[in-house]
KOLKOL-607869 format. One record per residue: chain; y, z, x of N, C-alpha, C in turn; residue in one letter. Coordinates in steps of 0.2 Angstrom, whole numbers, plus 5000, padded with zeros to 4 digits. Layout:
residues N
VOKOL tigu n_c2 n_c3 n_c1 ca_c2 ca_c3 ca_c1 c_c2 c_c3 c_c1 margu
VOKOL    A    Y    Z    X     Y     Z     X    Y    Z    X     A
...
//
This chain:
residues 268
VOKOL tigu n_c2 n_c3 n_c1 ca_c2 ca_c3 ca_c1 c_c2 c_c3 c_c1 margu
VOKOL    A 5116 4488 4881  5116  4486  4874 5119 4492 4869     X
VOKOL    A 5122 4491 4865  5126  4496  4859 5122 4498 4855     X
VOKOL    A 5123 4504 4854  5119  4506  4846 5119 4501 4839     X
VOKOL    A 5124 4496 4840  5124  4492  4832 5123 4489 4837     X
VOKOL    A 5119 4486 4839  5115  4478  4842 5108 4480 4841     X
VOKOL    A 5106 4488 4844  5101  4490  4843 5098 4488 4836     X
VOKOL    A 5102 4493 4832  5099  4492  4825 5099 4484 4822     X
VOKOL    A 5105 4480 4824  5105  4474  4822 5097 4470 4823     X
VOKOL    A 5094 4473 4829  5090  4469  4833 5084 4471 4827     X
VOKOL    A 5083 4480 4828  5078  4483  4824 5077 4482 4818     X
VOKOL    A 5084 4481 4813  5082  4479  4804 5077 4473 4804     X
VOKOL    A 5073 4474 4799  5069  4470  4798 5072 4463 4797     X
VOKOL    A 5067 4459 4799  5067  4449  4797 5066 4450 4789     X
VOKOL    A 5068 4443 4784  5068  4443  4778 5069 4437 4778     X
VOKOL    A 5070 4433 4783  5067  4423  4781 5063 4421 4777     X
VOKOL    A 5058 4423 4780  5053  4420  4774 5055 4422 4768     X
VOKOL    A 5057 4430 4764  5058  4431  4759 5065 4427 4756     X
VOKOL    A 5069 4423 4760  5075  4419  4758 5074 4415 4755     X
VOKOL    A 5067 4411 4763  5066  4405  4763 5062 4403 4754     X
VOKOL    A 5059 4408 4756  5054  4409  4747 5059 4408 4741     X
VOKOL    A 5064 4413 4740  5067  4413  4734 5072 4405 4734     X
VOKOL    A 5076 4405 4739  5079  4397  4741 5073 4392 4738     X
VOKOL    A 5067 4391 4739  5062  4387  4739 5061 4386 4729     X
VOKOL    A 5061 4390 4727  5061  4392  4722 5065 4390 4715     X
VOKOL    A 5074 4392 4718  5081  4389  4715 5078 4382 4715     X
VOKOL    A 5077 4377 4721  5079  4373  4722 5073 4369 4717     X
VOKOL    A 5066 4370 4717  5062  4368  4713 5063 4368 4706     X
VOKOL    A 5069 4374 4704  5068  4375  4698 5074 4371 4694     X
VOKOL    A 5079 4368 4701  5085  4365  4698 5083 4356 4699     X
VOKOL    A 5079 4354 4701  5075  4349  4702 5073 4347 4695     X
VOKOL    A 5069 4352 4692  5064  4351  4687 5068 4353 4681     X
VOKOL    A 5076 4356 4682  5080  4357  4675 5084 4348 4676     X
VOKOL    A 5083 4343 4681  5087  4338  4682 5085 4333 4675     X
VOKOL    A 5077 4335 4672  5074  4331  4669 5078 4331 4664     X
VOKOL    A 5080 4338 4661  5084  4336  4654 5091 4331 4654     X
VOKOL    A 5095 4329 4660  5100  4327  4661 5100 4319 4659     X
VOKOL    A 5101 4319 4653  5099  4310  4652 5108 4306 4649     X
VOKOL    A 5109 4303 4650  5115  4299  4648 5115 4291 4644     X
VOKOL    A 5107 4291 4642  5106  4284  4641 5108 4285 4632     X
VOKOL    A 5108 4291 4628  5113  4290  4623 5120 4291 4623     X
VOKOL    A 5123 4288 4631  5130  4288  4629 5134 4281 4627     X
VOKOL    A 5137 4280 4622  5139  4272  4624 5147 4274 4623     X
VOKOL    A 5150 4267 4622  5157  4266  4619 5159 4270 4613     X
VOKOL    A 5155 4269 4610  5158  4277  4604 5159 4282 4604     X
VOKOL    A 5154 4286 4611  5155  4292  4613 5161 4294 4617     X
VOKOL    A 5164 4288 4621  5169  4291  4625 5175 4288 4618     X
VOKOL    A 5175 4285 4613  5181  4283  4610 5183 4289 4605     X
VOKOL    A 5178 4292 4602  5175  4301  4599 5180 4307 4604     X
VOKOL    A 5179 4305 4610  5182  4309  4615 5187 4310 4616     X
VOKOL    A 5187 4303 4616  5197  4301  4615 5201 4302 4612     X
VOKOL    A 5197 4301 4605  5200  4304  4599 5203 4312 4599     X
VOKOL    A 5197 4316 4599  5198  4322  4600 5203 4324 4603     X
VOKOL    A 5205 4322 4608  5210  4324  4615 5216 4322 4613     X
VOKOL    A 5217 4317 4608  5223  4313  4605 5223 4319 4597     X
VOKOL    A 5219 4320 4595  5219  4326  4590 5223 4333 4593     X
VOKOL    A 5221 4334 4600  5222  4342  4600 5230 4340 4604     X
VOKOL    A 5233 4331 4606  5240  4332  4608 5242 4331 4604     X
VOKOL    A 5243 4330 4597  5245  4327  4590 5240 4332 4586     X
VOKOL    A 5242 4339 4586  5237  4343  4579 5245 4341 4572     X
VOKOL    A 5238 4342 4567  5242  4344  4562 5247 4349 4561     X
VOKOL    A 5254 4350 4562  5259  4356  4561 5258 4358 4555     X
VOKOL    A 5259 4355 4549  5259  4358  4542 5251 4361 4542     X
VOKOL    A 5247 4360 4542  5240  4363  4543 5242 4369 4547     X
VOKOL    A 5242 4369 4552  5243  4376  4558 5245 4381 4556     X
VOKOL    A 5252 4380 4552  5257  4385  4551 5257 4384 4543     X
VOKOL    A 5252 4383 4541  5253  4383  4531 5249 4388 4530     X
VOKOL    A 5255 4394 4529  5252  4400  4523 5246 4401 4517     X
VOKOL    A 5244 4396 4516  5240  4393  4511 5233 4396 4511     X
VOKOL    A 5230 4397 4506  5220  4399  4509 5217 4394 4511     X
VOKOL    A 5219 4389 4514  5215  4382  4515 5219 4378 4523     X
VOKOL    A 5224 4384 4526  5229  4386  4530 5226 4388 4537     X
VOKOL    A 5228 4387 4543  5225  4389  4550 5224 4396 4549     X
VOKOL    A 5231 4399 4550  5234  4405  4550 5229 4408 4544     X
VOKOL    A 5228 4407 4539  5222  4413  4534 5217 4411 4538     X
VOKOL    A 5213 4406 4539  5207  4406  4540 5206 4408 4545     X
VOKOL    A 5210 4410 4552  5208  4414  4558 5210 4418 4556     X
VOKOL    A 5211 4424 4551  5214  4431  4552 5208 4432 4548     X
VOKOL    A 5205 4427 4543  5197  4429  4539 5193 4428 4545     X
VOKOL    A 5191 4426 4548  5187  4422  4555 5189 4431 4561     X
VOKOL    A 5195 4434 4560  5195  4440  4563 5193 4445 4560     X
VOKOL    A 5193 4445 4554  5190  4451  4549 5181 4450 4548     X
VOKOL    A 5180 4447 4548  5171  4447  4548 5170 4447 4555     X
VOKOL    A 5174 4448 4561  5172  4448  4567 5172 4456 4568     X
VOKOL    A 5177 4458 4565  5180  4464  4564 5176 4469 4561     X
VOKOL    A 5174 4469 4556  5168  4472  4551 5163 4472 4552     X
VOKOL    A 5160 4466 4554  5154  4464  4558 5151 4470 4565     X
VOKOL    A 5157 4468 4570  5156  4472  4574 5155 4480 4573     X
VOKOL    A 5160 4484 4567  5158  4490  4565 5155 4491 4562     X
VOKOL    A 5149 4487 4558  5143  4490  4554 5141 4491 4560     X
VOKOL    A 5138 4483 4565  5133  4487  4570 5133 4492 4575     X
VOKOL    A 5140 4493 4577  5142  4498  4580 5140 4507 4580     X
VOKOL    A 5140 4507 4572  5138  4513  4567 5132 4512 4568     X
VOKOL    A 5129 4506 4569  5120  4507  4567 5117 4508 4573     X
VOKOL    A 5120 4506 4577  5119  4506  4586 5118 4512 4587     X
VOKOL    A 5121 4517 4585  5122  4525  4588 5116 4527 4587     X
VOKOL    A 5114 4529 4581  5106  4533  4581 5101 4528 4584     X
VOKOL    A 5102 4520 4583  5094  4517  4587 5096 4519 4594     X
VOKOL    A 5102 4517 4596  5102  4520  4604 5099 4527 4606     X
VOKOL    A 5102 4534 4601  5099  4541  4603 5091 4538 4604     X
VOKOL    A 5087 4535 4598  5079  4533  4595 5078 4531 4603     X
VOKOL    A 5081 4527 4604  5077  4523  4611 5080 4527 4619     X
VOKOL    A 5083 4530 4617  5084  4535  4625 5078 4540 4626     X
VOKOL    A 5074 4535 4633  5069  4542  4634 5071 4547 4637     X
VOKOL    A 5077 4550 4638  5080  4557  4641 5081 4563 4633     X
VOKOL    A 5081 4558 4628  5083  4560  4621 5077 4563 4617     X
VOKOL    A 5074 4558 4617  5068  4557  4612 5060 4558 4614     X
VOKOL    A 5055 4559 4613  5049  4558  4617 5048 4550 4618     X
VOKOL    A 5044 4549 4624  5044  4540  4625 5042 4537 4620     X
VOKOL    A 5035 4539 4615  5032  4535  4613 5037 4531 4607     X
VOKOL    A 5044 4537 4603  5048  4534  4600 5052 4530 4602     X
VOKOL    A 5054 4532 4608  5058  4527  4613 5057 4519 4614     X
VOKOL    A 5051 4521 4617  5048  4511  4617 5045 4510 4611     X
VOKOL    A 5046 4512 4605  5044  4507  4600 5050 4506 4595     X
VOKOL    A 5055 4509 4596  5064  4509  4595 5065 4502 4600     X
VOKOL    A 5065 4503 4605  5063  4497  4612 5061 4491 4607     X
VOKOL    A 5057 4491 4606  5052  4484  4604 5056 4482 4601     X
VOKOL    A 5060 4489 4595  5064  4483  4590 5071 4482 4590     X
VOKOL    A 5072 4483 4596  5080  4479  4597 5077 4474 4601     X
VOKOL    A 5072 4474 4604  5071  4467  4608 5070 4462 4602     X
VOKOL    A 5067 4463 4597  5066  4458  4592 5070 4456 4588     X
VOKOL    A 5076 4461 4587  5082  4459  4585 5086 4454 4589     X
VOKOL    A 5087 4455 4596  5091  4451  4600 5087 4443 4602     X
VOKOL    A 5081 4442 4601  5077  4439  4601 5080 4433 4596     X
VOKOL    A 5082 4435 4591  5083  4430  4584 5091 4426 4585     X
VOKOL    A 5092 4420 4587  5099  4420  4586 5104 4420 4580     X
VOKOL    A 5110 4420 4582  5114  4422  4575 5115 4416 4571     X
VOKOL    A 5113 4410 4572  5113  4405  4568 5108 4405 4562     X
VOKOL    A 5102 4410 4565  5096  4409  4562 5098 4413 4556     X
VOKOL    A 5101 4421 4559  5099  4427  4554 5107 4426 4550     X
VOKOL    A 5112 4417 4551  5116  4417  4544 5111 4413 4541     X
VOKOL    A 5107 4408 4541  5103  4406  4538 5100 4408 4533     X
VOKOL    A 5097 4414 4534  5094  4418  4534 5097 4424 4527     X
VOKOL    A 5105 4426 4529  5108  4427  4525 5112 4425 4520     X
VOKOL    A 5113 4419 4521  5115  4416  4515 5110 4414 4509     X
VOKOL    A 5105 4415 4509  5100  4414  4505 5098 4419 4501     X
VOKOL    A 5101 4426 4504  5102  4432  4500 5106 4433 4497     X
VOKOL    A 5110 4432 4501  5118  4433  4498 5123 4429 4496     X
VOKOL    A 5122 4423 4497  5125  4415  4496 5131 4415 4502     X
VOKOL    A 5133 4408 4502  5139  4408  4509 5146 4410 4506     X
VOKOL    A 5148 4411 4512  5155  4417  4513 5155 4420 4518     X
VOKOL    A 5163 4423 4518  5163  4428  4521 5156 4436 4524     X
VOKOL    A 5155 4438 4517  5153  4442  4516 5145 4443 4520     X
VOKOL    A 5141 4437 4520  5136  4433  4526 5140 4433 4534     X
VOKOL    A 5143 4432 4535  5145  4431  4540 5146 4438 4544     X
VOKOL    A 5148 4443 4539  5149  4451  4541 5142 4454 4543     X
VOKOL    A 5138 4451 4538  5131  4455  4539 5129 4451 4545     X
VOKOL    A 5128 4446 4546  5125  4442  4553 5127 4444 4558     X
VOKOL    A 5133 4446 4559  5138  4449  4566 5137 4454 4565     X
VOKOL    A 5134 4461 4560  5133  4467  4561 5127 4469 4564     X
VOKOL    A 5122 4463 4562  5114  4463  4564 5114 4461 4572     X
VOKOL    A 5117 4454 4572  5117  4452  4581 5119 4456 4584     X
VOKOL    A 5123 4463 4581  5128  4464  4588 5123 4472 4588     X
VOKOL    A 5119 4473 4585  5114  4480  4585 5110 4478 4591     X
VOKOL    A 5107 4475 4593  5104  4472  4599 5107 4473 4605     X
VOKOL    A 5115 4470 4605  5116  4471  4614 5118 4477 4614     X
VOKOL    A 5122 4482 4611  5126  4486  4606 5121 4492 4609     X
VOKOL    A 5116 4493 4605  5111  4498  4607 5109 4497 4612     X
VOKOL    A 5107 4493 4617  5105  4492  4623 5110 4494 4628     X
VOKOL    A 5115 4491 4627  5121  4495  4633 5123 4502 4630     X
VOKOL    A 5122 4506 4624  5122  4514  4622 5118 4517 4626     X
VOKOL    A 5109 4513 4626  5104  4516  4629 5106 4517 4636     X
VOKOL    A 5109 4512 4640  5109  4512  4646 5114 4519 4649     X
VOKOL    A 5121 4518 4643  5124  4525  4645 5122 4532 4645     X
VOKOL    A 5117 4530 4639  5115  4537  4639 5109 4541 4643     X
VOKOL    A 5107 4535 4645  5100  4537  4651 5106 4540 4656     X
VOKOL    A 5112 4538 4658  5114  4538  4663 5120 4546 4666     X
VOKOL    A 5116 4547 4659  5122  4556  4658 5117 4557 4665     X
VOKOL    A 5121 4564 4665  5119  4570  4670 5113 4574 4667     X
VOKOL    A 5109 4574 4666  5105  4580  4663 5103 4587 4665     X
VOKOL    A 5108 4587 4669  5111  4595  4668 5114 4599 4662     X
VOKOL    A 5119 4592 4659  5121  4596  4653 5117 4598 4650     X
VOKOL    A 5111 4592 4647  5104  4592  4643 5101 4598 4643     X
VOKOL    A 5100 4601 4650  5094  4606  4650 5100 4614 4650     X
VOKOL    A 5105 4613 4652  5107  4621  4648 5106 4621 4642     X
VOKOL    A 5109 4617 4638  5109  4618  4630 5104 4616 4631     X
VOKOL    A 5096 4616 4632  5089  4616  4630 5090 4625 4630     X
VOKOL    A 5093 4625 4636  5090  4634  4638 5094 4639 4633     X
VOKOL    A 5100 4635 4629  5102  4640  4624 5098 4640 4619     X
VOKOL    A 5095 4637 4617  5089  4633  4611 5094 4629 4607     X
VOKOL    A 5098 4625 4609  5101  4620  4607 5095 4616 4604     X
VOKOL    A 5100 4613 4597  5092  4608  4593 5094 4599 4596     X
VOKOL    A 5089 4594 4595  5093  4590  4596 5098 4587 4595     X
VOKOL    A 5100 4587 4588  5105  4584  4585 5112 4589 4588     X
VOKOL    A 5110 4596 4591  5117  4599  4592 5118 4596 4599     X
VOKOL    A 5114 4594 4603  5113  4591  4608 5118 4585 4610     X
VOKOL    A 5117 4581 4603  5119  4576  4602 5126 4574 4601     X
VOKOL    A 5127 4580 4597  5133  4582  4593 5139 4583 4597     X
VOKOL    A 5137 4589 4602  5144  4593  4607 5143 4593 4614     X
VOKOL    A 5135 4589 4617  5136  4589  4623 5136 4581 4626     X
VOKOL    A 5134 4578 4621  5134  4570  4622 5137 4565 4622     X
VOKOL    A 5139 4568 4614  5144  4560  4610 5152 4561 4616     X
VOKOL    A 5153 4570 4615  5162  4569  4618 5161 4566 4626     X
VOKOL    A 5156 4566 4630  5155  4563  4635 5155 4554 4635     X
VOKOL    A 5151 4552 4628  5151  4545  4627 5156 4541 4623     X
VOKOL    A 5160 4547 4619  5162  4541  4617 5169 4537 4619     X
VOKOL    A 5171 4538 4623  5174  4532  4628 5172 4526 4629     X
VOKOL    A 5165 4525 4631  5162  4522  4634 5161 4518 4629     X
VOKOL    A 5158 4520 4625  5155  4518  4618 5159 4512 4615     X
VOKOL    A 5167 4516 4617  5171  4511  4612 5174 4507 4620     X
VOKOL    A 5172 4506 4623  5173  4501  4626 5169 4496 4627     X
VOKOL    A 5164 4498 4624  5157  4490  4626 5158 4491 4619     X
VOKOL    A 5161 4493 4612  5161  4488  4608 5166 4485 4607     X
VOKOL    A 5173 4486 4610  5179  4480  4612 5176 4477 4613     X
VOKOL    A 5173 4476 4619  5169  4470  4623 5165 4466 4616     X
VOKOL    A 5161 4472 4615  5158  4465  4609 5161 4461 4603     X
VOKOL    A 5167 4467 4600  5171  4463  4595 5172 4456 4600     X
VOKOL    A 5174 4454 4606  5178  4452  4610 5173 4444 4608     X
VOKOL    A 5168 4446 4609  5162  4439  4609 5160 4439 4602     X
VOKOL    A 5161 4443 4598  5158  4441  4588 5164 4438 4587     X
VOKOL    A 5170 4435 4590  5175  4432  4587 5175 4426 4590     X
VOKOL    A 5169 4424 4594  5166  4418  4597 5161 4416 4591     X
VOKOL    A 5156 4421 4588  5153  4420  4586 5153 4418 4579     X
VOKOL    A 5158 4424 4577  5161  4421  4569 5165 4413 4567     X
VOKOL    A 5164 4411 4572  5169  4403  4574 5164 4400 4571     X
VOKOL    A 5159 4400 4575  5151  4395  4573 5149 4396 4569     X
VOKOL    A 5148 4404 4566  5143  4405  4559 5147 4401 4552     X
VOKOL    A 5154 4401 4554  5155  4399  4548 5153 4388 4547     X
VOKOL    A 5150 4386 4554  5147  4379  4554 5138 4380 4547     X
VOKOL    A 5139 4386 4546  5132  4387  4542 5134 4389 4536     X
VOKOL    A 5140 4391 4536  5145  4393  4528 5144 4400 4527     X
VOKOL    A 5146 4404 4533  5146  4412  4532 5154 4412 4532     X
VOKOL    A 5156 4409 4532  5167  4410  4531 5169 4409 4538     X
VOKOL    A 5175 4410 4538  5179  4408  4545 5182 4401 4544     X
VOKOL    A 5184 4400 4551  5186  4394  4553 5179 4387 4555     X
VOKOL    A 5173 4391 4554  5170  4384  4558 5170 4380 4552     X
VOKOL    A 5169 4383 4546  5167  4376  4541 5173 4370 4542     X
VOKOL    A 5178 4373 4538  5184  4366  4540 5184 4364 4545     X
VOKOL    A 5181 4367 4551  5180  4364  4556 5177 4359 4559     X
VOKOL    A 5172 4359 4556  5167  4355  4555 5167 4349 4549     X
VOKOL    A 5170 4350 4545  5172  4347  4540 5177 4340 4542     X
VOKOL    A 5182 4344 4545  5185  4338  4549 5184 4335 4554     X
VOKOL    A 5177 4337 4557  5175  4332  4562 5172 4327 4560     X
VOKOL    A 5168 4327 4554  5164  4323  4551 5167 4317 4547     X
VOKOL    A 5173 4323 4544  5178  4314  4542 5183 4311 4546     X
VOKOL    A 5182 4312 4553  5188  4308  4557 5196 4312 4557     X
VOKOL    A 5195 4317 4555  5204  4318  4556 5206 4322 4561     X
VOKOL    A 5206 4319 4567  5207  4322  4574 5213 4328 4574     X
VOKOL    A 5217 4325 4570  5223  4330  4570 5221 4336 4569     X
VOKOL    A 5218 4337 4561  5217  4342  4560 5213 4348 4565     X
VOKOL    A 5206 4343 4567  5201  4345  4571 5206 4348 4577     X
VOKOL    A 5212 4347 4582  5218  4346  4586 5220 4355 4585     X
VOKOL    A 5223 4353 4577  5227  4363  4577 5222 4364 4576     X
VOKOL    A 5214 4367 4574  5211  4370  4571 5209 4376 4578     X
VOKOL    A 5208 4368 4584  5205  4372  4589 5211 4376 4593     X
VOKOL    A 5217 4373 4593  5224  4375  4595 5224 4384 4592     X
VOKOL    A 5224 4382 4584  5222  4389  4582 5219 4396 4586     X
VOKOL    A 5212 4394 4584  5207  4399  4588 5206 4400 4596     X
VOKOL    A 5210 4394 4601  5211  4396  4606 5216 4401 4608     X
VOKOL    A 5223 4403 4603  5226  4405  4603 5225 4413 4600     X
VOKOL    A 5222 4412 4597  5217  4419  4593 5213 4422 4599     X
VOKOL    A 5207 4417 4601  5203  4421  4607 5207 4424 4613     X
VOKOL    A 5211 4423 4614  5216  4421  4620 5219 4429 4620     X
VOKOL    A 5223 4431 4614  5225  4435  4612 5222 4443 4611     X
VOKOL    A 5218 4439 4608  5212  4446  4607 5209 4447 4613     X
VOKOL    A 5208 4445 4618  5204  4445  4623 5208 4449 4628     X
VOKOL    A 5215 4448 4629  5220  4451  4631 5221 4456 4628     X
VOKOL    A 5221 4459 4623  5221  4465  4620 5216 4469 4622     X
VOKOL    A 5211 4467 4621  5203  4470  4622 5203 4472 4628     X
VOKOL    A 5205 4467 4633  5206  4471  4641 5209 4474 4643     X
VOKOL    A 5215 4475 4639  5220  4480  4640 5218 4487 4638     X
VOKOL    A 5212 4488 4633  5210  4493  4628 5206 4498 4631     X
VOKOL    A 5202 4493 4635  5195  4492  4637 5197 4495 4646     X
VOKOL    A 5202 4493 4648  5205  4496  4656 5207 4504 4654     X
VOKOL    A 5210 4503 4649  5214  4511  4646 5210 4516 4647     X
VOKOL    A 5203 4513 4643  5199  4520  4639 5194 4522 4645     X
VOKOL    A 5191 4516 4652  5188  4516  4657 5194 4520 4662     X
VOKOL    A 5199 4518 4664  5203  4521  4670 5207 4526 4667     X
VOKOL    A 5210 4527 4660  5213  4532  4658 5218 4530 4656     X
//
């Protein structure tokens, strides 16, 4: 018998932990079958479908490509600017909650209560907290910015926190041993290590607030959702056709960009 048979034989069994987790999946997908209902679908649902599909082969041209404020083209480059601005309020406000909640940074007890409060900000969906802003601020663009600057502090400072636990903390403790203060800690042996990184998870996030800024404007924070919605409701499939034609072309684009950015500032 070989030395790899021996050990094959030796590694531990782990069936039953398989069988257990298998056992588990399969229970859980069983019990999500219950939501799966089709008894409200009738003849109207797939002729809506139709429609849409015969909208998106026959979009409106003059819609698509009209220079207008009420125009494909302005409403997805606003729809990119509150994606855009959004992403870079929270981006700025991520940086100090992230240092707040690093226990390698700060003592724990700040740390997990910095913790507690991006979990309750990511907690809130973004539908809610444009709801939420529009009643301060009214609907527009300008709600939509706030909403994407808010949602994106949660995921934003959680992957900050993750790089920054993941430094080397040898840097850390020379400059403890020079009497380095935090903040200079922060300043010259941190950030030039972090900020790479940084600005690659927030490509990534612009990448998904411009998913987001799609829908907020279904609640009237600006962008393309409202005409989008708008058109659904009165039957103009064409419109509804270039709208999506639009913003597929948008995301498509920007996403391609984003990973081109995002390979750059990761591999060099």
């Amino acid at each position: 018998m070989t030395t790899i048979e021996r050990q094959m034989l030796a590694s531990p069994r782990n069936h039953r932990y398989v069988l257990t987790v298998t056992a588990i999946v399969l229970m859980l997908f069983i019990w999500s079958l219950n939501t799966v209902s089709f008894k409200d679908m009738n003849q109207n649902g797939f002729v809506i479908a139709l429609n849409i599909l015969k909208g998106l082969g026959s979009p409106d041209l003059e819609l698509l490509f009209s220079l207008s404020k009420q125009g494909i083209i302005y409403l997805l480059i606003q729809t990119a600017a509150i994606a855009f601005l959004g992403t870079l309020v929270g981006a700025v406000l991520s940086v100090p909650l992230a240092f707040l909640a690093a226990s390698n940074i700060v003592p724990k007890p700040v740390a997990w209560i910095t913790r507690l409060l991006l979990i309750m900000i990511r907690t809130i969906p973004a539908l809610v907290y444009g709801l939420m802003f529009i009643r301060v601020s009214g609907p527009g663009p300008f709600t939509g910015v706030l909403t994407i600057g808010l949602t994106s502090i949660g995921m934003l400072s959680k992957l900050y926190v993750d790089t920054i636990e993941e430094l080397d903390k040898k840097v850390l403790e020379s400059m403890t041993s020079l009497g380095c203060t935090t903040f200079e800690k922060i300043r010259f042996g941190i950030l030039p290590q972090l900020f790479s990184l940084f600005l690659s998870v927030t490509i990534y996030r612009f990448d998904m607030n411009m998913r987001e800024a799609s829908i907020l404007g279904l609640v009237g924070a600006g962008g393309i959702g409202a005409p989008l919605i708008f058109a659904m409701n009165s039957y103009r499939w064409n419109q509804v056709g270039s709208i999506l034609i639009g913003l597929v072309v948008l995301i498509l684009l920007i996403e391609w960009i984003s990973n081109r950015l995002r390979s750059k500032l990761i591999h060099g």
